[in-house]
C-alpha positions in Angstrom: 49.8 42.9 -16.1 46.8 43.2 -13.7 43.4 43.4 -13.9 40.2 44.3 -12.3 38.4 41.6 -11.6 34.8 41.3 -9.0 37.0 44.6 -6.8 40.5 43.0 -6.8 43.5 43.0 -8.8 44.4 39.2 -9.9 48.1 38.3 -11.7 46.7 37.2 -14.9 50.0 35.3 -16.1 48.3 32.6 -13.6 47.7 31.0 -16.8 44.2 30.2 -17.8 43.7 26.7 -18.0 39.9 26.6 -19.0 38.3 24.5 -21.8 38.7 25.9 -25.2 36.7 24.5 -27.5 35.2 21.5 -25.5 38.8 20.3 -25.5 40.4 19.6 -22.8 44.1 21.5 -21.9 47.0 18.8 -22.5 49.5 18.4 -20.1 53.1 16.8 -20.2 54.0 15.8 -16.5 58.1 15.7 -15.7 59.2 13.7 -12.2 61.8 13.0 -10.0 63.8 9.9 -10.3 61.8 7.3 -9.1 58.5 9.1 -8.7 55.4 7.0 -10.5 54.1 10.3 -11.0 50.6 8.8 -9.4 49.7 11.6 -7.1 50.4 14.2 -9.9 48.1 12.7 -12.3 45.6 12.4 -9.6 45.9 16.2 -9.1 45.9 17.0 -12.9 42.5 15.4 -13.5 41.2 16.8 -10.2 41.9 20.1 -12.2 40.2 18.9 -15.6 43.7 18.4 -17.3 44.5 15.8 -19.7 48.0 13.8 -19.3 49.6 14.1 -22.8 52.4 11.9 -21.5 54.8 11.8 -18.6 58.7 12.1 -18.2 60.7 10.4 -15.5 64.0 11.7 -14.9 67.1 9.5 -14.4 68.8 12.2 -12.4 68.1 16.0 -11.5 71.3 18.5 -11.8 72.4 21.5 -9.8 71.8 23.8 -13.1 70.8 27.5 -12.9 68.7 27.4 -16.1 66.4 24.9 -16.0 67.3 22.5 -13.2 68.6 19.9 -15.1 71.2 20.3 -18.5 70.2 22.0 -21.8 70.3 18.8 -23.7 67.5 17.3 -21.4 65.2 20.2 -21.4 65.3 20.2 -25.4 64.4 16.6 -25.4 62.1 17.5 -23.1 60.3 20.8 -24.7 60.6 18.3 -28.1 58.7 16.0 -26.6 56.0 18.3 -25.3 55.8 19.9 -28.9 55.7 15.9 -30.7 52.4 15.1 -27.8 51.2 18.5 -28.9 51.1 19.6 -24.9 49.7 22.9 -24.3 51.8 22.6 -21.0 54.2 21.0 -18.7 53.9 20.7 -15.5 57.0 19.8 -13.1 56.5 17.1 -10.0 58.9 19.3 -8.0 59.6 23.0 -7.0 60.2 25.6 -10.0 61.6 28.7 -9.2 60.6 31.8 -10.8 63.8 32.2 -13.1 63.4 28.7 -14.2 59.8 29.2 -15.2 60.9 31.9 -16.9 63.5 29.8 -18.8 61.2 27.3 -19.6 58.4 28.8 -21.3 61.0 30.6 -22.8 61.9 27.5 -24.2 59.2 25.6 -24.8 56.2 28.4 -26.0 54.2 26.8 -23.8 53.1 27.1 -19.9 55.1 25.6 -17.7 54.5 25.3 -13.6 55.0 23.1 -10.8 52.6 21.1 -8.7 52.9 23.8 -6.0 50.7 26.1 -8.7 48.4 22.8 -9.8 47.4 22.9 -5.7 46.4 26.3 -5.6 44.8 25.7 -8.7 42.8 23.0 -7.4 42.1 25.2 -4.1 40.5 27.9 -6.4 38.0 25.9 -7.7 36.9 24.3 -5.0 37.1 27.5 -2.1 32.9 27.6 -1.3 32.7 30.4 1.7 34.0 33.5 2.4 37.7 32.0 4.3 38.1 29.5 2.2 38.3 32.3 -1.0 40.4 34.6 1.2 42.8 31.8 2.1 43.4 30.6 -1.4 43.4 34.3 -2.8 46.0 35.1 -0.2 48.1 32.0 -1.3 47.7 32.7 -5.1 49.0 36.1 -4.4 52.1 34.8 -2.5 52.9 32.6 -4.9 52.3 34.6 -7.7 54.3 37.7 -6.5 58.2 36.7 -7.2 56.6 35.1 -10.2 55.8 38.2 -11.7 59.1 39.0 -13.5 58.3 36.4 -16.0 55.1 37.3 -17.0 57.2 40.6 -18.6 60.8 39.1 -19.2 62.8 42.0 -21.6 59.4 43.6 -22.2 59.3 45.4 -18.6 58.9 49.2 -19.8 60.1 52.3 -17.9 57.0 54.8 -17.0 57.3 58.1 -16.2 56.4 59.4 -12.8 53.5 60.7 -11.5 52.8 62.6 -7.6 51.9 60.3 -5.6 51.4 57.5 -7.5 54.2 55.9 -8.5 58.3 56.5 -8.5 59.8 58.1 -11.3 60.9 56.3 -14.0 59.4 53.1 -11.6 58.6 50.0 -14.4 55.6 48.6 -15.2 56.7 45.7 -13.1 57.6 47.5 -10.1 54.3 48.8 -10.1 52.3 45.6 -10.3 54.8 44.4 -7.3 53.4 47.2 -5.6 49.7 46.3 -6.6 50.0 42.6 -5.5 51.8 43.4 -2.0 48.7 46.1 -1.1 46.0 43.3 -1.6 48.0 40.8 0.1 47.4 43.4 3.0 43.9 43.8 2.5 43.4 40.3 2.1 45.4 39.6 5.3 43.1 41.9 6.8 39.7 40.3 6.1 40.8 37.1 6.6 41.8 38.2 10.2 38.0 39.5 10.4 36.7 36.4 9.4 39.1 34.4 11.3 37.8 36.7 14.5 34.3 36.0 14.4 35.3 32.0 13.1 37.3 32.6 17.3 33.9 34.2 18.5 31.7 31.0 17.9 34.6 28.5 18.9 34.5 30.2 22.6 31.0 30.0 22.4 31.3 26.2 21.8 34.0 26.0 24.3 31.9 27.5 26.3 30.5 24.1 27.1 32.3 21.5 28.2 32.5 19.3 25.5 35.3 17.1 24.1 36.7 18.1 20.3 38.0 15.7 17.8 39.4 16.8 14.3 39.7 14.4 11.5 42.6 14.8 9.7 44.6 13.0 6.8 45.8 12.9 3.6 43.3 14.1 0.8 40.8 11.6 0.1 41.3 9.7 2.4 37.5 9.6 3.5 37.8 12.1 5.8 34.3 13.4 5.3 32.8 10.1 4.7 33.6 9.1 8.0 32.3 12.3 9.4 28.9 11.6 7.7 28.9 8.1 8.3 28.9 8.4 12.3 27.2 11.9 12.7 24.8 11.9 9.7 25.9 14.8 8.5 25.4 15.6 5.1 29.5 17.0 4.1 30.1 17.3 0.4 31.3 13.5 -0.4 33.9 13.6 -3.8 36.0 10.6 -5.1 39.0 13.4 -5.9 41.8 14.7 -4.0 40.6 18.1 -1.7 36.8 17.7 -2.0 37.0 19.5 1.0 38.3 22.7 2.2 36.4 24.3 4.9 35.9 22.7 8.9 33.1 20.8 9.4 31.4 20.2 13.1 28.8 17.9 13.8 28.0 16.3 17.4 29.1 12.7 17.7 27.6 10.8 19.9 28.7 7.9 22.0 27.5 5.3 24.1 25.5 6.0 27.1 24.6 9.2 25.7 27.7 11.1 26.2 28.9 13.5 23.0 31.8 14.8 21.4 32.3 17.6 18.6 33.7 16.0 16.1 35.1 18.4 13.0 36.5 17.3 9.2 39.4 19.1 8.8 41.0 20.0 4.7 43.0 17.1 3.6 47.2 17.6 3.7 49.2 16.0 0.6 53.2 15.5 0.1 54.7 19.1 -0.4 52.0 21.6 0.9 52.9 24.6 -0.8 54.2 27.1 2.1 52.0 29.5 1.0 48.8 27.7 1.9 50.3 26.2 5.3 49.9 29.8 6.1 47.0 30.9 4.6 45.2 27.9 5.9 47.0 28.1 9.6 43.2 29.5 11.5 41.1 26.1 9.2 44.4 23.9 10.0 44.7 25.0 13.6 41.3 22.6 14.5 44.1 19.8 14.7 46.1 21.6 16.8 43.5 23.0 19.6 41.3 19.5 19.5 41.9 17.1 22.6 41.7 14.3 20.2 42.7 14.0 16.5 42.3 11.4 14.5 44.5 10.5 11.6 42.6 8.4 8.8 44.9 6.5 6.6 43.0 5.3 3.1 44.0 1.3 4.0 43.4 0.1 0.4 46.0 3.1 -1.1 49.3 1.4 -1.6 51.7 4.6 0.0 50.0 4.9 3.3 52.5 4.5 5.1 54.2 7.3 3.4 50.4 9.4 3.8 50.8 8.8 7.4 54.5 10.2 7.2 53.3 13.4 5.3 50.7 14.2 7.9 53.2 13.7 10.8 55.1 16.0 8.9 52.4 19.0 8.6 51.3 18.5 12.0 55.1 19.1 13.3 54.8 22.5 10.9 51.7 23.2 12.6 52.8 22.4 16.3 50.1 19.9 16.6 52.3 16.6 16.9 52.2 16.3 20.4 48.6 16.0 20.4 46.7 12.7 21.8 46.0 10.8 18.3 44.4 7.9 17.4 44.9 6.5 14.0 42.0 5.3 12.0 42.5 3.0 8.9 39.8 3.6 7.0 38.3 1.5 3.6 38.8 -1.2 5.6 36.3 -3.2 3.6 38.9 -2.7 0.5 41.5 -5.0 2.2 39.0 -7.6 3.4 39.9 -10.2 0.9 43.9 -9.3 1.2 45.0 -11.3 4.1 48.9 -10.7 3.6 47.9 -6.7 3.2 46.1 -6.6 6.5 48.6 -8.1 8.2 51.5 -5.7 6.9 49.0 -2.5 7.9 48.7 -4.1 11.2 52.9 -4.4 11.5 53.0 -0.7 10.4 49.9 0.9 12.6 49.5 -1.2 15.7 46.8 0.0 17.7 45.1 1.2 15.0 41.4 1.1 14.6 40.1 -0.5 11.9 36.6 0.8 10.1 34.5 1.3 7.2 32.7 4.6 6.4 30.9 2.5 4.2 29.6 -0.2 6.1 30.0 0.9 9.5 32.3 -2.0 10.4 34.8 -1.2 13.4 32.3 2.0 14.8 31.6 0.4 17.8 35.2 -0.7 18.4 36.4 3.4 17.3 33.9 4.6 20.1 35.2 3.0 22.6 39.0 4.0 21.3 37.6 8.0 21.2 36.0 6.8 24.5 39.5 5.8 26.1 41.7 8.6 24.8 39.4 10.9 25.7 38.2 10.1 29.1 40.9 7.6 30.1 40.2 4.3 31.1 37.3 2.4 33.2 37.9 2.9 36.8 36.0 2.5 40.3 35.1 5.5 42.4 33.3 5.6 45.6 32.4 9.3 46.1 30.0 10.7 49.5 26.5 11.6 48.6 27.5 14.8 49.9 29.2 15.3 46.8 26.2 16.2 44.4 28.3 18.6 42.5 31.3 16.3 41.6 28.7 13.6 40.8 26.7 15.7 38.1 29.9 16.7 37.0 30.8 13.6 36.3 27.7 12.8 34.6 28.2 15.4 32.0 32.2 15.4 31.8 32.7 11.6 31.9 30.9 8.1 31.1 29.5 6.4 33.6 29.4 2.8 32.9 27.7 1.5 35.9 26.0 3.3 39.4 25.4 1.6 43.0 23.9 4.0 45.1 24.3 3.3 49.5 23.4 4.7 52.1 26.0 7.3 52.5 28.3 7.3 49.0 27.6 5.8 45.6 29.9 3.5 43.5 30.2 4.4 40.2 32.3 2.6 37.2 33.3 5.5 35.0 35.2 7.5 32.6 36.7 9.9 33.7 39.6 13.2 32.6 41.1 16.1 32.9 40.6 18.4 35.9 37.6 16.3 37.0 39.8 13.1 37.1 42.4 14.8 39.5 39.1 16.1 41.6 38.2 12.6 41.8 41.4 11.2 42.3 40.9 10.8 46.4 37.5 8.8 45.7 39.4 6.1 43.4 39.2 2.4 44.5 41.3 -0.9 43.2 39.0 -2.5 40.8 38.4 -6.3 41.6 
């Protein structure tokens, strides 16, 4: 069934997982083979859940009921029953039908970590795009989920002009309902997203470098940010503290400045449905001339982190953009020598800081420096040439100036279209 709820229709079978009670919702987590079941748990208590207990499967079977045989979903819904669970909640995709079969099952909730995301992304959606974006991903992950929130108890309804199909059921008509709002909602999201475009070509406007920080949740993303702008982000020990873009000025040496923007965190199996609800807050990695990937250094699967995001910035067609990888928390390895050495075998080239004691920021602006306005060369450019010169000045870094009598020598940064404009002035450094 639907409801009315602040204007729109919501699917209410999105289970409510509140606190009854002051006690908290208990939660049976199920894995893969070979899954710790870490990350889940981190989600689960980002949610306010409480693990009852957790299952590791020995081996996952091609079954149409439940995804594995009926024996092992008995011993498991026994097991939920024995922890007193008031839900399960599977480490891996659930399809409709087998959520169905489930809770059929078990009498209790069951879901996936796909819905435990979305979940999370409720709570924690602050402005106007950010509620759209989550609302739009509820509702397209909620849709083909509908049919088990009636099972056998779908009723046929009469007819009535123009409002509904004769003899169309209850379920067909909250189809309907869900697929109309996922139009409005498409709608004002493309509203917001236009005025979001508005400002960015205001921005663009001027001519100044953009860098996106992006990572796996928690990685520090927005610590960093505050650490080398001084801005004041929302800061959370827990996994998608944040959701919505971010841009503060950064600025480097010699006065020169960059936009620099934190970006929502990505995790192992993004559900579909927010990749594309999220595509206009995700698409700051994509459009930035720099992006740069922090890796948590102290988290012991970083190097599968670092996979993940590779992966979402392929989805995104971002992968081809200049990156520079930051491991951050560096001051949680300090006393690990044989760790620091195997993060430097797996990132080389990396840049190693500390959001937290500013270690390595001096070393990351020159990095940000390099990638973005290439490397230190020597330029002897005419006097005559005031307007490439101040271009220069606020396009590139100039490192060191010699004016003569007719042309001036200047040690610089330099990129893009002004470096090609200078590229006839260029001289071999000694």
């Amino acid at each position: 069934m639907l409801k009315n709820q602040t204007g729109c229709f919501i699917v209410k079978k999105m289970i409510n997982l509140e606190e009854e009670n002051n006690k908290k919702v208990r939660a049976l987590l199920v894995g893969e083979p070979g899954n710790s079941l870490s990350e889940l748990k981190g989600l689960t208590d980002t949610l306010g859940l409480e693990t009852a207990g957790t299952i590791i499967l020995t081996r996952l079977e091609v079954q149409p009921a439940y995804g594995m045989g009926k024996g092992k979903a008995e011993e498991i819904a026994s097991e939920a029953k024995e922890l007193e669970a008031d839900c399960i909640i599977f480490d891996f995709n659930l399809e409709p039908t087998k959520q169905r079969n489930w809770e059929k099952l078990t009498k209790i909730p069951c879901f996936d970590r796909q819905e435990v995301i979305i979940r999370i992304f409720a709570q924690r959606a602050r402005t106007k795009e950010a509620v759209l974006q989550v609302r739009l991903a509820r509702l397209s992950y909620s849709l083909p989920r509908l049919a088990h929130s009636y099972g056998d108890m779908a009723r046929q309804r009469g007819g009535s002009y123009g409002s509904k199909g004769s003899g169309e059921t209850q379920l067909e008509l909250d189809q309907r309902r869900v697929r109309t709002l996922i139009q409005q909602t498409k709608k004002e999201l493309e509203l917001v997203v236009k005025n979001r475009e508005t400002q960015r070509k205001k921005r663009s406007s001027i001519p100044v470098p953009e860098c996106a920080l992006i990572g796996y949740t928690n990685a520090g993303k927005s610590s960093l940010l505050n650490a080398l702008t001084g801005a004041d982000t929302f800061v959370e020990n827990k996994l998608f503290a944040t959701l919505d873009p971010l841009t503060r000025k950064l600025n480097l040496k010699n006065g020169n400045g960059i936009l620099l923007t934190d970006t929502v965190g990505f995790i192992s199996n993004l559900p579909h449905s927010l990749i594309d609800a999220f595509k206009s807050t995700l698409s700051e990695a994509k459009r930035a001339d720099l992006n740069l990937i922090v890796i948590d250094a102290g988290d012991p699967n970083s190097q599968n982190h670092y996979k993940t995001v590779k992966n979402v910035l392929e989805e995104i067609d971002a992968a081809e953009n200049p990156s520079l990888i930051v491991l951050n928390k560096w001051d949680s390895v300090d006393q690990d020598e044989l760790l620091q050495a195997e993060l430097r075998n797996a990132f080389p080239g990396a840049i190693r800081v500390s959001a937290k004691t500013g270690f390595g920021f001096n070393e990351l602006f020159d990095a940000i420096s390099e990638k973005l306005m290439g490397t230190i060369e020597l330029y002897e450019i005419p006097c005559s040439e005031t307007a490439l010169i101040n271009k220069i000045r606020t396009e590139g870094i100039i490192k060191e100036e010699k004016w003569q009598d007719e042309s001036v020598i200047l040690t610089a940064r330099i990129s893009g279209k002004t470096k090609k404009l200078c590229e006839k002035y260029r001289r071999e450094r000694k």
